[in-house]
MARLOLO-649630 format. One record per residue (C-alpha): residue number from 1; residue in three letters; chain; x, z, y. Coordinates in steps of 0.2 Angstrom, whole numbers. Layout:
BEGIN
<r NUM 'ALA' 'A' <X Z Y>>
...
***
This chain:
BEGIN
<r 1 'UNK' 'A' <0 0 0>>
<r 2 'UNK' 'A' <7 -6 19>>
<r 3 'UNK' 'A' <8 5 33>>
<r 4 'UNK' 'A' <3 -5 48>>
<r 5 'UNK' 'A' <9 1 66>>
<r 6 'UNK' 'A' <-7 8 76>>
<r 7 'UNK' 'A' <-16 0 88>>
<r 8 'UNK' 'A' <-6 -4 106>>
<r 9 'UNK' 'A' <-9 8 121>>
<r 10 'UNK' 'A' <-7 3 139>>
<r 11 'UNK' 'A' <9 10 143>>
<r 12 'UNK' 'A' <18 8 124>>
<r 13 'UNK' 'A' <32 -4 122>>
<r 14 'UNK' 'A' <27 -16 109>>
<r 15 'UNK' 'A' <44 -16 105>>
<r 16 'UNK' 'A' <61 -6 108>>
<r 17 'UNK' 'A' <76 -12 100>>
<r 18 'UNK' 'A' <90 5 102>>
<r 19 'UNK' 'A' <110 1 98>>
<r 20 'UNK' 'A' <106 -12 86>>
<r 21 'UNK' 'A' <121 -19 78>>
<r 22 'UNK' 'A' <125 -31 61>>
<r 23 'UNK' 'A' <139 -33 53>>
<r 24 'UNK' 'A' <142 -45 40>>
<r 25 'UNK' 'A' <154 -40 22>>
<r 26 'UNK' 'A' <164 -55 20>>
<r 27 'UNK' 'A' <179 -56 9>>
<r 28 'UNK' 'A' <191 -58 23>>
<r 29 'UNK' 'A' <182 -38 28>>
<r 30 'UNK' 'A' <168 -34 38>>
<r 31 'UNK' 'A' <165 -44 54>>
<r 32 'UNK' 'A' <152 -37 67>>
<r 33 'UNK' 'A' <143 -51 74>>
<r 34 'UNK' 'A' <130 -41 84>>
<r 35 'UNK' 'A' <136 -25 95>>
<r 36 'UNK' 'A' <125 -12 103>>
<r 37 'UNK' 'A' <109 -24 109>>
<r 38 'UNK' 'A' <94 -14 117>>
<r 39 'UNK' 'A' <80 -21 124>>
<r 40 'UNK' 'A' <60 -16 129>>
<r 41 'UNK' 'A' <46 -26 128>>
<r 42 'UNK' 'A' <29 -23 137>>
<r 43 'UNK' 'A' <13 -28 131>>
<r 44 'UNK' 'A' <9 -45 140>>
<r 45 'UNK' 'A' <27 -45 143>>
<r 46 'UNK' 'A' <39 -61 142>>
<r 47 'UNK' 'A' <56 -56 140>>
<r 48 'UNK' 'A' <68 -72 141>>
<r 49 'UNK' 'A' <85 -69 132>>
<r 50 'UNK' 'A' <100 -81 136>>
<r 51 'UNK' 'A' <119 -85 133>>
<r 52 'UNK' 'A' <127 -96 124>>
<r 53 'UNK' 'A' <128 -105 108>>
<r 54 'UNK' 'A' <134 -91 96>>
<r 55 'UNK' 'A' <131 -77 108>>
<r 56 'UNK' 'A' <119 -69 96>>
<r 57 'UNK' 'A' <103 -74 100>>
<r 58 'UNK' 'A' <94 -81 85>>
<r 59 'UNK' 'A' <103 -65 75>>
<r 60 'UNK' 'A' <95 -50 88>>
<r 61 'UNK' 'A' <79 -59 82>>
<r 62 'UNK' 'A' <82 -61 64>>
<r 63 'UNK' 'A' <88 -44 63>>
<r 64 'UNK' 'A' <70 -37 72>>
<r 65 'UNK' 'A' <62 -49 59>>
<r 66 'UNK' 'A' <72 -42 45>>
<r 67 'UNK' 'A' <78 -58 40>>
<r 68 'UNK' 'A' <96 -56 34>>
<r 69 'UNK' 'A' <105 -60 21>>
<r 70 'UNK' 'A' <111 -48 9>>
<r 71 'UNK' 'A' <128 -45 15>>
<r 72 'UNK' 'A' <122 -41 32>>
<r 73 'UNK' 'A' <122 -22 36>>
<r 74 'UNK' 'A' <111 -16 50>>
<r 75 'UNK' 'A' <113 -2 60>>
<r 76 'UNK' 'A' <103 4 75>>
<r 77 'UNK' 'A' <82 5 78>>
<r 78 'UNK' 'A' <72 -8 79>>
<r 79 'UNK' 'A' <54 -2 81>>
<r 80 'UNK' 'A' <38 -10 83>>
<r 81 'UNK' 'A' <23 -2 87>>
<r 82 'UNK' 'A' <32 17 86>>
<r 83 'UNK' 'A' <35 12 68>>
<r 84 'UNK' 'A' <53 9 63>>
<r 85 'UNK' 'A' <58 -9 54>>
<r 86 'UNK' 'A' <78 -4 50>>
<r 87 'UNK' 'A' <75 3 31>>
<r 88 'UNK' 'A' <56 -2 32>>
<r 89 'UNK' 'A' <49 -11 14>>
<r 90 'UNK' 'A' <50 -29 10>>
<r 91 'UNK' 'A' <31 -28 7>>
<r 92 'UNK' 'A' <27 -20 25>>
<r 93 'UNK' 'A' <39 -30 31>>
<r 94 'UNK' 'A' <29 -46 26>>
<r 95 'UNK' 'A' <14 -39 33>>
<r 96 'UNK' 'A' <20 -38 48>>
<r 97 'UNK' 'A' <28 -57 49>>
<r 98 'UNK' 'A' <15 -69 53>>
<r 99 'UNK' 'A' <2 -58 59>>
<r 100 'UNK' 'A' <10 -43 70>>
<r 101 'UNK' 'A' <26 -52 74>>
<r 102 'UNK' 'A' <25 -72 74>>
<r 103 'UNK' 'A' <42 -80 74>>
<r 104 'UNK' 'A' <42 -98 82>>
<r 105 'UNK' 'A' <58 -110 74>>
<r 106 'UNK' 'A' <68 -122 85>>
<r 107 'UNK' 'A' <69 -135 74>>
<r 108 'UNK' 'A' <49 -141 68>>
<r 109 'UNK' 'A' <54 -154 60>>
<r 110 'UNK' 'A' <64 -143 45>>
<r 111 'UNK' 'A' <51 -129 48>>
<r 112 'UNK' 'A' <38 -140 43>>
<r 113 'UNK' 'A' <35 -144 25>>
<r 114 'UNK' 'A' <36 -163 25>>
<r 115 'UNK' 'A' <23 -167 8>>
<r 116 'UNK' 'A' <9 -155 17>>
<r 117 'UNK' 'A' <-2 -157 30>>
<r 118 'UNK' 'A' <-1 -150 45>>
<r 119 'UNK' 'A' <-20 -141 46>>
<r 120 'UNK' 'A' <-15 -135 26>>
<r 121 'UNK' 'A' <0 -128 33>>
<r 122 'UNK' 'A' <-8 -119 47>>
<r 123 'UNK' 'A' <-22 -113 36>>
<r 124 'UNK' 'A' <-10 -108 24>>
<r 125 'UNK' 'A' <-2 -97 38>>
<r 126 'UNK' 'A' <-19 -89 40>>
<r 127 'UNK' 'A' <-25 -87 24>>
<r 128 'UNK' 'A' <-8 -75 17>>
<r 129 'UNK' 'A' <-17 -63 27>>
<r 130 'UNK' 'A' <-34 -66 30>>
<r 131 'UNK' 'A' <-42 -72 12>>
<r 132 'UNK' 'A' <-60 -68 18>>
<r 133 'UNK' 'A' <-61 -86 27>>
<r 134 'UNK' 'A' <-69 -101 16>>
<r 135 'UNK' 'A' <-61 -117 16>>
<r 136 'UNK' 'A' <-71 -126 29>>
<r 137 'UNK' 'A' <-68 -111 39>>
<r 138 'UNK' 'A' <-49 -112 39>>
<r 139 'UNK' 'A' <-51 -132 42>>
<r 140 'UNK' 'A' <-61 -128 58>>
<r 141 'UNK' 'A' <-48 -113 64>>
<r 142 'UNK' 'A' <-35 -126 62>>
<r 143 'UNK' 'A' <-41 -139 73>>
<r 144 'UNK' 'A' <-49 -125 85>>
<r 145 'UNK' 'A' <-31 -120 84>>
<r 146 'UNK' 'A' <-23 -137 88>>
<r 147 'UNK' 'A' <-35 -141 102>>
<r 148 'UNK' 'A' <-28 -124 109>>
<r 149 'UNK' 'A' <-10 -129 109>>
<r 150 'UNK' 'A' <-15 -149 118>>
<r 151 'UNK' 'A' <-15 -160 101>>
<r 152 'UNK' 'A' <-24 -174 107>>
<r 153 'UNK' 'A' <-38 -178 92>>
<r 154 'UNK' 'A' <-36 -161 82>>
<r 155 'UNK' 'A' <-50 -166 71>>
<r 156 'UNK' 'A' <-41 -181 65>>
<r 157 'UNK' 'A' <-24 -176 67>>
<r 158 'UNK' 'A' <-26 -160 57>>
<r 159 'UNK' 'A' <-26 -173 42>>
<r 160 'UNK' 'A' <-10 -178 46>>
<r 161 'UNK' 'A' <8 -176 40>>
<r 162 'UNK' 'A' <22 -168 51>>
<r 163 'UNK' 'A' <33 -186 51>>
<r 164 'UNK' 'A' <14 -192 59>>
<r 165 'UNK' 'A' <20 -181 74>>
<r 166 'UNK' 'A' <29 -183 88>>
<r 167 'UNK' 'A' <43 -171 93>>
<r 168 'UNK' 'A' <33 -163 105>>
<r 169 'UNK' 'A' <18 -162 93>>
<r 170 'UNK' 'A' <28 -155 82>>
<r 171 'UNK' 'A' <33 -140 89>>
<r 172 'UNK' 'A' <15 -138 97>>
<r 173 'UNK' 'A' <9 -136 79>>
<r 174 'UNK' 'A' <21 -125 74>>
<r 175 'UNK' 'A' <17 -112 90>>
<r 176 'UNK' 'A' <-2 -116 84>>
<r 177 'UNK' 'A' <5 -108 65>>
<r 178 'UNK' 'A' <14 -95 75>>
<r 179 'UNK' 'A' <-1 -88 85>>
<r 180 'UNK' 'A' <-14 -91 72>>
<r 181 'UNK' 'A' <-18 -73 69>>
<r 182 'UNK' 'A' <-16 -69 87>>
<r 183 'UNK' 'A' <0 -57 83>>
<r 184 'UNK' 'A' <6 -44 96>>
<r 185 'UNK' 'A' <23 -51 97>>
<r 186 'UNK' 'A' <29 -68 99>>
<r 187 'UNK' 'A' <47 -74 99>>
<r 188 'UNK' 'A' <50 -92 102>>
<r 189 'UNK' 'A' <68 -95 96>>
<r 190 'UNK' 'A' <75 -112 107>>
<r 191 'UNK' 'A' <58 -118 106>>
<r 192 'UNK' 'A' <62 -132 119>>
<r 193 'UNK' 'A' <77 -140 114>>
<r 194 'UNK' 'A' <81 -157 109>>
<r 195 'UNK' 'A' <64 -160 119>>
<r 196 'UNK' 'A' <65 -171 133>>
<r 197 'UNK' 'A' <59 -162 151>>
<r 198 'UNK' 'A' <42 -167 152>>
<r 199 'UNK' 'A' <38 -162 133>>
<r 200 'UNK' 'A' <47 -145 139>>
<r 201 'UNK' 'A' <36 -141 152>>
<r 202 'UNK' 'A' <21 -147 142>>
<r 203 'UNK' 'A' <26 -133 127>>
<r 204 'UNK' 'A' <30 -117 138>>
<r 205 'UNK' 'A' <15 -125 146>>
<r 206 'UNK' 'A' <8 -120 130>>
<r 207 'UNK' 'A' <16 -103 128>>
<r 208 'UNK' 'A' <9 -97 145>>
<r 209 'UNK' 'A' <-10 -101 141>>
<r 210 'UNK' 'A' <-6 -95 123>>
<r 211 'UNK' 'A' <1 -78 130>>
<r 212 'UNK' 'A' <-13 -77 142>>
<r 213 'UNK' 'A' <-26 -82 132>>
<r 214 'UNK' 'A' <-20 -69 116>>
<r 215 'UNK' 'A' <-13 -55 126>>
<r 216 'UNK' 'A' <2 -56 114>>
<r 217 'UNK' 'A' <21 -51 123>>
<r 218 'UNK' 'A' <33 -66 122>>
<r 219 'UNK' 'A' <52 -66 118>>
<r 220 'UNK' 'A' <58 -80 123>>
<r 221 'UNK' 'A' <77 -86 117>>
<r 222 'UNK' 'A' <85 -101 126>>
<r 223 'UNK' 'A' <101 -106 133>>
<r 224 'UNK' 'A' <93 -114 149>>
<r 225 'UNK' 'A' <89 -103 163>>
<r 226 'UNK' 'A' <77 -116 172>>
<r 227 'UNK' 'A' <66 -111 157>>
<r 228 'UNK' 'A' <68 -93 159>>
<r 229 'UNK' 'A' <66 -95 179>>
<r 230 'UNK' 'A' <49 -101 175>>
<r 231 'UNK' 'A' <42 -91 160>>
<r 232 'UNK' 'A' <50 -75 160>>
<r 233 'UNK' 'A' <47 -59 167>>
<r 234 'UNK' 'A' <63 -50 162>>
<r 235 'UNK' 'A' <80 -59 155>>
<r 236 'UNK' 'A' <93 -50 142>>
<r 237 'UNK' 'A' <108 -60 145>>
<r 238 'UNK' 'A' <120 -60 128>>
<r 239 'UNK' 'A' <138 -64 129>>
<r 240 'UNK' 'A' <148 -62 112>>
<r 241 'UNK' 'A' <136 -52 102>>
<r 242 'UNK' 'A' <132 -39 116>>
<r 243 'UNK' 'A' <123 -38 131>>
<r 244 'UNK' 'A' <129 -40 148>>
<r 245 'UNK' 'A' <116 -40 161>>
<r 246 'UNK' 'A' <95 -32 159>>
<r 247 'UNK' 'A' <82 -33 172>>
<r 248 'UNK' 'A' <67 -41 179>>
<r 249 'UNK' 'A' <72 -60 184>>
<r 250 'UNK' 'A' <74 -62 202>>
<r 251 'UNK' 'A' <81 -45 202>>
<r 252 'UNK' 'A' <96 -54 189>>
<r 253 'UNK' 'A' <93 -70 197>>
<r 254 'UNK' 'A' <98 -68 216>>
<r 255 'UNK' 'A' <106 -50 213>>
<r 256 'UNK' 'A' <117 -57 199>>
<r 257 'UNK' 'A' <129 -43 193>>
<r 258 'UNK' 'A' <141 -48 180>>
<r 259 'UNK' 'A' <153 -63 180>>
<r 260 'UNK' 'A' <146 -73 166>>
<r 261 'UNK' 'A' <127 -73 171>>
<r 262 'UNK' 'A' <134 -80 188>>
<r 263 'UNK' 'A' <143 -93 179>>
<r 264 'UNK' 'A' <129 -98 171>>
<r 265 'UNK' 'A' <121 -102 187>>
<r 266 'UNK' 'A' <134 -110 195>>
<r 267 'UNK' 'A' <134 -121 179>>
<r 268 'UNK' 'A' <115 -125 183>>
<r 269 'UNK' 'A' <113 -142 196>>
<r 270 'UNK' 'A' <106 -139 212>>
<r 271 'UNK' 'A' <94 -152 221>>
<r 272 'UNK' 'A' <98 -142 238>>
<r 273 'UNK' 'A' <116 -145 235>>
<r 274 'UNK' 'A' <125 -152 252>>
<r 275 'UNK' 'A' <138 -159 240>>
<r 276 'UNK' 'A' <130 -171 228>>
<r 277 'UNK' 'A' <148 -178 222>>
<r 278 'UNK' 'A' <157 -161 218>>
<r 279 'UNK' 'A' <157 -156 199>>
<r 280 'UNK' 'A' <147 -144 192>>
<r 281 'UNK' 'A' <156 -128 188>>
<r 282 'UNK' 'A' <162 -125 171>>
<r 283 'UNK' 'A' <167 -106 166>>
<r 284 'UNK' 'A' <184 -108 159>>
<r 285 'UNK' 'A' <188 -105 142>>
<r 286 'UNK' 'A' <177 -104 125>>
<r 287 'UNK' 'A' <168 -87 118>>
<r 288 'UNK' 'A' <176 -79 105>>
<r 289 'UNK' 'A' <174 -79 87>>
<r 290 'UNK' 'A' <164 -61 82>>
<r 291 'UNK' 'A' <183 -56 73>>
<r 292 'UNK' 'A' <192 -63 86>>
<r 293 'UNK' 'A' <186 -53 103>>
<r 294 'UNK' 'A' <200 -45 112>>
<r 295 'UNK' 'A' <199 -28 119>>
<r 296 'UNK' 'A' <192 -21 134>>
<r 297 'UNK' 'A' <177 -30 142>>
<r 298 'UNK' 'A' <175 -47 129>>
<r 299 'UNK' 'A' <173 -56 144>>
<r 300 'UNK' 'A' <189 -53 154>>
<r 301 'UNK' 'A' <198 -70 147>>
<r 302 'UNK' 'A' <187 -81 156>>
<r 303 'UNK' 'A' <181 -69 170>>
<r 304 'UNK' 'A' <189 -74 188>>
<r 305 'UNK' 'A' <188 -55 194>>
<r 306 'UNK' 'A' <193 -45 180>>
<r 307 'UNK' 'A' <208 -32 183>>
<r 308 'UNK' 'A' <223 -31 174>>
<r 309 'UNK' 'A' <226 -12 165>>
<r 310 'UNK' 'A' <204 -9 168>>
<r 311 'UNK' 'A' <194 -25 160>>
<r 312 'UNK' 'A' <205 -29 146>>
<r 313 'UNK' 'A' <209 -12 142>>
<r 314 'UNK' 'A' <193 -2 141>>
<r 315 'UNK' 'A' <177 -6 134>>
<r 316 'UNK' 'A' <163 -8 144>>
<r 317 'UNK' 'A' <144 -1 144>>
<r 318 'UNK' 'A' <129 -6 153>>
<r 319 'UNK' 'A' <129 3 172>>
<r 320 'UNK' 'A' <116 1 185>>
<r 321 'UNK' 'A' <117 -12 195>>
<r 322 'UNK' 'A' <101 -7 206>>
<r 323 'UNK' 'A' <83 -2 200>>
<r 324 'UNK' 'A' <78 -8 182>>
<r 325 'UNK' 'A' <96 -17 182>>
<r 326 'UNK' 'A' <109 -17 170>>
<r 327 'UNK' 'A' <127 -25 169>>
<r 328 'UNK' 'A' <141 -23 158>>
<r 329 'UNK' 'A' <155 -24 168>>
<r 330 'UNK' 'A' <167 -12 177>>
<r 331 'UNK' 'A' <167 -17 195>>
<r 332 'UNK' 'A' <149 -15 195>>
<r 333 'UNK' 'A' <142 -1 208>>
<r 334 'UNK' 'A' <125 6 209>>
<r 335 'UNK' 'A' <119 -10 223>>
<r 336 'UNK' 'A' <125 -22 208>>
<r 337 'UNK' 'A' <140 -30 219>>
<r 338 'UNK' 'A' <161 -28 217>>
<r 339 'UNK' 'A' <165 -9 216>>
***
């Protein structure tokens, strides 16, 4: 028998990730690849975490999901509704996926099974945890759910097979999957990418009416800040395995804190730039491999401020940069600028 997490209040976090770390057992030793990430989520609230490729993204969401492989060893809390998901059975944990947490994949093409249909697959997704619905009744939440998410036609396409889909289509199917039993949590991992602009906007389009519509929170995981700028109500940025910078967007947007996340944005092009023909800033370097950091602040390699005996010497903890604003870095003072 499942225990499932009670109903929300108003003020409960739907869910609180504590000093969550994962370290992988490899036969060259233990490698941690995911350092000390916290993070709150409100209900209704979209949380955007960025960084780049191999910063740890897709794992802090695997690791909530509690889908790891078995040499990966989890440390930390990660709970949901009050109720703890590190240590938690594989039986409640299914319970959960799907229809409390619904995970969103970034690539549909692979997430989708190619010899079903995509209404079959979406009543399938509704069915694991709802067997009281007929046949025709699943049929007509599917295409109630594909009209939802914009698929032109639903009654017709929900005959269809995914390869009958365009790329955009695709992924609008597979948020209609994810949100099919209206779940309290919703984390879209790169749910945009390899989407040209204009299918982009169409599917966090999507995600907005979907979040409103459902009341469900939203983490949102991407590499492009222009999609945070315009979704998100709060941005985790992720550098090497750990975070570096926590707080409400504009807050981390035009009272940037650390290093990297103003790299990021000076990487971004500007339409209101006075110099159209001057390169776009690159942050030197490359991240490191999770068993290659160096010491100190992971960061100070590439970082054009860091100081010499201080940033590459002692390790660095998230310090307030202002009100609900965090930054890991030690030249950060209480107004979020240089110390």
């Amino acid at each position: 028998m499942t225990t499932s997490p009670p109903s929300p209040t108003a003020d409960e976090a739907v869910l609180e990730v504590e000093n969550l770390s994962v370290t992988f057992r490899t036969d060259a030793g233990p490698v941690e690849a995911l350092k000390g990430v916290s993070l709150r989520i409100a209900p209704g609230e979209a949380l955007g975490v960025v960084g780049e490729s191999g910063s740890g993204k897709s794992l802090t969401s695997a690791a909530i999901m509690g889908l790891l492989p078995a040499n990966a060893v989890v440390t930390g809390s990660v709970r949901f509704r009050g109720v703890e998901l590190i240590g938690a059975k594989e039986g409640d944990m299914r319970d959960l996926r799907g229809r409390r947490i619904a995970l969103i994949a970034q690539d549909a093409l692979t997430a989708l099974n190619p010899v079903h249909t995509v209404g079959s697959q979406i009543a399938e997704a509704i069915k694991v945890h709802d067997r009281s619905m007929s046949r025709t009744q699943l049929r007509e939440r599917a295409i109630d759910l594909l009209d939802m998410v914009g698929i032109p036609q639903p009654a017709s396409r929900v005959d269809n097979y995914p390869h009958e889909f365009s790329g955009g289509m695709r992924q609008r199917a597979l948020i209609a999957m994810g949100v099919a039993n209206e779940p309290d949590l919703v984390i879209a991992d790169e749910p945009t990418t390899a989407l040209d602009v204009t299918v982009q906007a169409q599917v966090l389009d999507v995600l907005e009416r979907i979040q409103e519509r459902t009341r469900s929170s939203l983490m949102l995981i991407t590499h492009d800040l222009g999609v945070v700028a315009g979704v998100a109500d709060r941005v985790l940025v992720m550098y090497s395995g750990s975070p570096v910078e926590d707080g409400d967007v504009d807050e981390v947007f035009y009272s940037t804190a650390h290093p990297y996340t103003r790299g990021l944005l000076a990487s971004l092009p500007r339409l209101d730039a006075r110099d159209r023909t001057q390169a776009l800033y690159r942050i030197p370097g490359f991240q490191p491999s999770p068993d290659q950091r160096p010491a100190g602040c992971p960061f100070h390699p590439r970082c054009d401020v860091a100081v010499a005996g201080l940033c590459d010497v002692e390790p660095v903890q998230m310090r307030t940069a202002g009100t609900g604003h965090l930054a890991a870095c030690h030249l950060v003072d209480a107004e979020g600028g240089p110390a």
